[in-house]
N, C-alpha and C positions, 0 to 999 in steps of 0.2 A: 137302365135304372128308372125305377119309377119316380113320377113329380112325389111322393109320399117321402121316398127316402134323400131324395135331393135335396129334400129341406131338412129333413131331419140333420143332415150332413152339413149341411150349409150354418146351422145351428148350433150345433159340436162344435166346431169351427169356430163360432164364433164366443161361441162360451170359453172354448181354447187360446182364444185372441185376450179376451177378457183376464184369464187368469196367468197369462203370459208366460204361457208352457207351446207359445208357437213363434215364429220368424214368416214375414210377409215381404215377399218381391225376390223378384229372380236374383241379382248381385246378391242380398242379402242369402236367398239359401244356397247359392254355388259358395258362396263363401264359408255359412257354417257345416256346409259338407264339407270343402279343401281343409278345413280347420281340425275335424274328426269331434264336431259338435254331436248330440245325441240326438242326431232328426231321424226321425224312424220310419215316416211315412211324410211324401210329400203328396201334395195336391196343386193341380194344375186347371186352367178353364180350356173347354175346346175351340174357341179363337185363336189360340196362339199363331205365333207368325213358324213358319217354318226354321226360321234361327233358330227362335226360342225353343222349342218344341226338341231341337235334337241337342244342344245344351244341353237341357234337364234332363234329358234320354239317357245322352249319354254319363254324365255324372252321377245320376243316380244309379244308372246301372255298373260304373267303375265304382261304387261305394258302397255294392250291396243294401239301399237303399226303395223301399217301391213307389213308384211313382203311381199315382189315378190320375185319370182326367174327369174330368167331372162334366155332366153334359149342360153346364150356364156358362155364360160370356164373363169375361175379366171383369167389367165390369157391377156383376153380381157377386161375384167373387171377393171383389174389393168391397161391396155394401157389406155383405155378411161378415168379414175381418175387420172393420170398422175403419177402411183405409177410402181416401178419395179415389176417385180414375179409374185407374187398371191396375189389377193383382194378377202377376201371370204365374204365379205360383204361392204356395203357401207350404211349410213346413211342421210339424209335427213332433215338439221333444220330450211328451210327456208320457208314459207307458198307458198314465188309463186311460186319458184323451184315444191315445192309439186305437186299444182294444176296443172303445165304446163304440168309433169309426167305422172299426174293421166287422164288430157286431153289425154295423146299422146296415155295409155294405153287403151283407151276406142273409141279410133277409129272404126272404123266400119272396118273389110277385106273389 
């Protein structure tokens, strides 16, 4: 992925944070996954610790749910969702947030 779309993503994101059509931090999206909340797409930083990593793995993938990793640190993750520290995930419940997302990742280099 290029730095062009990273942001671009990262900015979605946080327009999505903004109008609170998303869920930030890992308990919180295992949860509104177990829950059968309408997350549609999760996003994740590539820092994760290996716990965390097969957690989301595997939940999202028992909930028919897709996961991205995205190539910034929790850290940046957390700046762009307007959260302190680290964001080892981020969630996704609104269809056009989704599709804007799923647009920005499917750009051409």
């Amino acid at each position: 992925m290029r730095a062009e779309q990273t942001q671009k993503v990262l900015s979605a994101l946080g327009l999505c944070r903004k109008a609170g059509k998303g869920v930030a931090g890992t308990e919180t999206v295992c949860e509104a996954l177990r829950k059968q909340k309408t997350l549609l797409q999760v996003y994740c930083p590539c820092d994760l610790s290996e716990n965390t990593r097969k957690k989301l793995t595997d939940k999202c993938a028992f909930y028919g749910v897709p996961l991205t990793e995205l190539p910034v640190e929790g850290a940046l993750l957390a700046h762009a969702v307007g959260k302190s520290g680290f964001c080892a995930a981020y969630g996704v419940t609104d269809e056009n947030f989704a599709s804007l997302l799923t647009g920005i990742m499917a750009e051409e280099p």
